[in-house]
N, C-alpha and C positions, 0 to 999 in steps of 0.2 A: 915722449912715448913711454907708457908704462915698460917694464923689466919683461922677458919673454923668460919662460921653463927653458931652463938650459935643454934642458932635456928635448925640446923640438929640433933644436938643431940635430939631432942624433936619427929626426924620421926623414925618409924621404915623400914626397906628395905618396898618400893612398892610394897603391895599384886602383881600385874602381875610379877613382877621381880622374885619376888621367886617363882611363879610359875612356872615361865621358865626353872628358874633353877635347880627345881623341874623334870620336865619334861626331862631335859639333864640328870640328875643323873640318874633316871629310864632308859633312852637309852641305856647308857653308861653301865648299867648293861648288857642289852642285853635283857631289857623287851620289848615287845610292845606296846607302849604309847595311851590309847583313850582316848582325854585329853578333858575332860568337864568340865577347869575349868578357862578357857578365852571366853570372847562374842566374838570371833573371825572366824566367819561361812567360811566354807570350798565351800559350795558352789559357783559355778565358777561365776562372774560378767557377766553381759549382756554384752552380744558379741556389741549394740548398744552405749552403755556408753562406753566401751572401743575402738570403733572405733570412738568414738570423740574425744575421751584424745589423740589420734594419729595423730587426724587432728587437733587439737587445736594446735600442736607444733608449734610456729611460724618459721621464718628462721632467722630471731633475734630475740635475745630473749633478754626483758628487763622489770625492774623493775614493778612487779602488783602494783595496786593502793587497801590502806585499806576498799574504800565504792564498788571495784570491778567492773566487767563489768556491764551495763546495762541490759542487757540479760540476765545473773546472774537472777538481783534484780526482773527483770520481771517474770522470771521462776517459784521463790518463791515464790511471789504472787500468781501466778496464780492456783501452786499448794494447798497453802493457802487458798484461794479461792474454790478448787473444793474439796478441802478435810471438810473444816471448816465452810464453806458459809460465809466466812470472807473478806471483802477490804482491801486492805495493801496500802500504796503508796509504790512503791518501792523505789523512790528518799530520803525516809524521815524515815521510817518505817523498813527499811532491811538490815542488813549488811553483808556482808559473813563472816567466820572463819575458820579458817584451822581446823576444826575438832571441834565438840563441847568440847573436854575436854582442848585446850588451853582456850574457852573464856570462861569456867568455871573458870578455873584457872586466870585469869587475872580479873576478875572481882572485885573482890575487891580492888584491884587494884586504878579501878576509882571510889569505893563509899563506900569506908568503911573509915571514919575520926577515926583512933585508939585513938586523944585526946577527943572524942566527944561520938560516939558513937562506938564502939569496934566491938562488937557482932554479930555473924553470925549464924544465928540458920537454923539445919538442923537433917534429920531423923537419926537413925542408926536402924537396918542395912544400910550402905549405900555405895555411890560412895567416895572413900578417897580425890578426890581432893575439897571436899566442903572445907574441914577440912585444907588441905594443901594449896592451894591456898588462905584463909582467914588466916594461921600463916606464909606467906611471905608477905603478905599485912602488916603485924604489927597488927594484928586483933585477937580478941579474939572467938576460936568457940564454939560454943553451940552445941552439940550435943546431942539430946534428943531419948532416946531411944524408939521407936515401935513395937507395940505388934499383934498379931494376933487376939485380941479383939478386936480394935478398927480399925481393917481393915488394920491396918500398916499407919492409918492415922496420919498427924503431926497436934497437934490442938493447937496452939499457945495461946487459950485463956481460956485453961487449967494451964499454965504456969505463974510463979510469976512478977508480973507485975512492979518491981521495974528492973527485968532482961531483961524484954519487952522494957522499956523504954530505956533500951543502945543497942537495937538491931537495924543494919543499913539495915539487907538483910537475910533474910525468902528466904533458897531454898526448893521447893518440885521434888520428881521426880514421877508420875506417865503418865500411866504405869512404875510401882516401881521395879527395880534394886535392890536386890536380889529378893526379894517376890512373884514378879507377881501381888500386887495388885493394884488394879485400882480404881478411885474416878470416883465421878458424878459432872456434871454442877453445884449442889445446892453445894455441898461443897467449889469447887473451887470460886464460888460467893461469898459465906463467907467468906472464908480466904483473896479472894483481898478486899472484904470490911471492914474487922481487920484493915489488912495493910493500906490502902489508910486512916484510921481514924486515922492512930500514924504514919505517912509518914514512913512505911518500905517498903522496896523497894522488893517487889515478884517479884523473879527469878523460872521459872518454866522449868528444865530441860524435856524436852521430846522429849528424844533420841527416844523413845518406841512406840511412840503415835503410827505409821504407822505399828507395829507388833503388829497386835490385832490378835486373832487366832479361836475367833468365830465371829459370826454375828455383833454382837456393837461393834463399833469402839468408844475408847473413846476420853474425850472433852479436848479441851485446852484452856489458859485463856485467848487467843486470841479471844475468842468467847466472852468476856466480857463485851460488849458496846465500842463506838468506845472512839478513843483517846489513850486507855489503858493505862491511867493515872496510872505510877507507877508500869507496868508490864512488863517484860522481856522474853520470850518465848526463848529456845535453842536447832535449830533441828538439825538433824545430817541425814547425808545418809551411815553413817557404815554397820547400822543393815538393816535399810529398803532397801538398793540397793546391801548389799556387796562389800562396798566403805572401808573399814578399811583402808587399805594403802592410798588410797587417801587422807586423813584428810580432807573432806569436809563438812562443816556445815553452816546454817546461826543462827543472831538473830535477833528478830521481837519483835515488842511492842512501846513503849510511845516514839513517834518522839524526845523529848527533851533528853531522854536517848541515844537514839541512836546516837544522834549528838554527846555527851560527848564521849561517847564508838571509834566513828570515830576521835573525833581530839587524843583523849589517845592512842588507839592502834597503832597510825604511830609510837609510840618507840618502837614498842616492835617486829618488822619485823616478825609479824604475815601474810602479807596479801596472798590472797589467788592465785596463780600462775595460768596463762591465760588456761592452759589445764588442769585441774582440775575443774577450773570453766566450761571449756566447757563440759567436760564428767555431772557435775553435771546440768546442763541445761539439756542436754538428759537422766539425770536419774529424776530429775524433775517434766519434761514434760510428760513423760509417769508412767502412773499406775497400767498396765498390769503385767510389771514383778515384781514389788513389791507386789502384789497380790498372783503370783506364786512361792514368797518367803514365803509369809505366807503360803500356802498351805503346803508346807515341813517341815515349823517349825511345826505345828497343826499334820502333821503326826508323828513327830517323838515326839511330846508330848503324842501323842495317844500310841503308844509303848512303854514307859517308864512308863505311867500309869495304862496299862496293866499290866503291869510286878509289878509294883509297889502293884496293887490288890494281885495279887496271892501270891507276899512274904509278903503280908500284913505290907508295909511299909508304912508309914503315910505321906503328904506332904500339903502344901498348892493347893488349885485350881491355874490353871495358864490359865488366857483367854490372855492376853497377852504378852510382851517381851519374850525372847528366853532361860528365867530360869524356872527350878524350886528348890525351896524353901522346900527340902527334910528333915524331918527328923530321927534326930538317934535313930536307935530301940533300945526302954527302955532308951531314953530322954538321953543316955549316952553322953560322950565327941565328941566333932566335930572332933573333931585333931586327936584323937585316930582312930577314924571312918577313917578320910580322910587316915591315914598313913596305916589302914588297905585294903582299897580299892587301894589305892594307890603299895603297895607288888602285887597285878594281876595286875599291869597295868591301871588300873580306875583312871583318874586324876581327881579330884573337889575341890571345895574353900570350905573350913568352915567357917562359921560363924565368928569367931574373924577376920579373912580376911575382914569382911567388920563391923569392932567397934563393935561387940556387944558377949557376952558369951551365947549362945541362942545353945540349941542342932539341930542344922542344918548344912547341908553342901548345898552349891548351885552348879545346877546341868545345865552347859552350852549347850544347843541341838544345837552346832555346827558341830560334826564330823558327816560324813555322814549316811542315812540311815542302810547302809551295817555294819557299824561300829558299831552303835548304840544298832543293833541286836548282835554282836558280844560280845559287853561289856554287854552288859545285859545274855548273857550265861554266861560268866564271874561270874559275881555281884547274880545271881543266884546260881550258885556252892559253892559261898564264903560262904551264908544264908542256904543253904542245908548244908554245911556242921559245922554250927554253928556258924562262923568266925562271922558274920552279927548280933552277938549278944554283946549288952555292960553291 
């Protein structure tokens, strides 16, 4: 057998993978699965987007290019634009990505010098491929754990500044992937102004930004003064259009990055394929149904939290992305919890699922309304009849 990458010994299976497989076992039983423990939303894509992916097909078909259609570039702007009150150039400023979690993943790639500077500092709880994509770069990651003290905020100048100094790239995610919680303009100013005094390179994932679930929609570092010297912005239309299978994303921020990002990623036959791009132009361009995406999520957050009062389960507030950040009654084990939910058919992710030993399980509001009210008679039953206790 050929030699393995030492380096897999170092991962463990893919939180989503075992979930899945998770989810086939419970089947196979002959349970009923209400699996809330993938961002993976059930409701149906806009009949409008998906009638563009069908006229985007060409009648040949050939090779996308890595900086993408023009129409693309200009879409994102513009949405950029009307979401941010932000100018982009699209020619200079925009690139597409097959989904935000390959150019997470690749990113390191092109900016992390493992002889130089190593160091990739990022939150936990969190997204695993900060972690993963910075240990196949040759990079060393930093993961620093956050608290519901401090907001789930990452404050790098809390941190030992000999560690600082070998740091090449500071990711945030807000709206924050498990937690739900959200920063303001003044923070985000501070942190690019950390970074840009020690040239670390802020990458700001925000998958989330566009699933805000009450009135404030929150900010991005795109909003920073122009230039955005040293800033990387990572959107996605998974969650905000119901694009999952499509892998559609762009990244936005400091012209001179973006250029490096465009000549590196032509190896890596990432680029984003011409119907894809065009369904993503028409989800884009319009704001309507991403609007009546949020509407569903905020209800079916509203019924969870309901329920969540009367069995008097504790959780984080969630104004935006499409979790919440639940925890285990009487602070008990995540796993224990999840495998107890998991016997009625409840699927969710604990807390070690995303690096940290923290009593919580995170609680996907993708299965649908109908569903949502089902597994909560469920998850009700289990608490009534004591199960709900650790």
């Amino acid at each position: 057998m050929p030699d393995r990458n030492p380096m897999l010994d170092q991962l463990a299976t893919y939180p989503a993978e075992a979930l899945y497989a998770k989810r086939d076992a419970l089947r196979a039983r002959g349970l009923e699965v209400f699996d809330f423990s993938v961002g993976d939303p059930r409701e149906p894509t806009d009949g409008a987007i998906r009638q563009a992916f069908g006229d985007g097909v060409p009648e040949v078909s050939q090779y996308p290019t890595i900086r993408g259609l023009a129409e693309f570039r200009r879409a994102c702007a513009d949405w950029v634009s009307r979401r941010f009150g932000v100018m982009l150039d699209p020619a200079r400023e925009i690139l597409p990505c097959s989904g935000a979690k390959e150019a997470v993943f690749h990113l390191p790639l092109c900016f992390v010098d493992p002889a130089r500077r190593p160091r990739v500092l990022y939150g936990i709880p969190g997204y695993p491929v900060y972690e993963r994509g910075t240990l196949f770069a040759g990079g060393t990651p930093w993961p620093v754990e956050l608290h519901a003290e401090s907001g789930y905020r990452l404050e790098p100048w809390k941190l030992p500044r000999q560690l600082i100094g070998e740091t090449a790239v500071i990711w945030i995610n807000y709206p924050h992937n498990p937690t739900g919680a959200t920063v303001d303009r003044a923070y985000l100013s501070r942190l690019a102004e950390f970074c840009q005094a020690r040239d670390i390179l802020l990458c700001s994932d925000e998958c989330y930004v566009d699933l805000y679930l009450d009135d404030e929609s929150p900010p991005s570092v795109l909003e920073l003064g122009e230039g955005h010297r040293g800033l990387l912005a990572f959107h996605s239309l998974s969650k905000r259009s119901g694009m999952t299978g499509y892998r559609s994303g762009f990244i936005a921020g400091d012209a001179e990055l973006i250029a490096t990002l465009a000549e590196v990623r032509g190896n890596f036959g990432v680029a984003s394929t011409v119907p894809v791009q065009r369904a993503a132009i028409a989800a884009w361009s319009d704001d309507a149904h991403a609007a009546g995406r949020r509407a569903l999520f905020a209800d079916k957050r509203d019924l969870f939290l309901s329920f969540f009062a009367r069995a008097g389960i504790d959780h984080l507030p969630c104004r935006a992305t499409l979790y919440l950040w639940v925890e285990v009654p009487g602070q008990g084990d995540p796993v224990d919890y999840a495998e107890r939910l998991a016997d009625r058919g409840i699927l969710v992710s604990p807390a070690p699922f995303h690096g940290v030993d923290q009593p919580y399980v995170r609680l996907a509001l993708v299965p649908t309304r109908e569903d949502c009210e089902r597994a909560i008679a469920i998850w009700a039953q289990l608490h009534e009849q004591g199960g709900g206790d650790s």
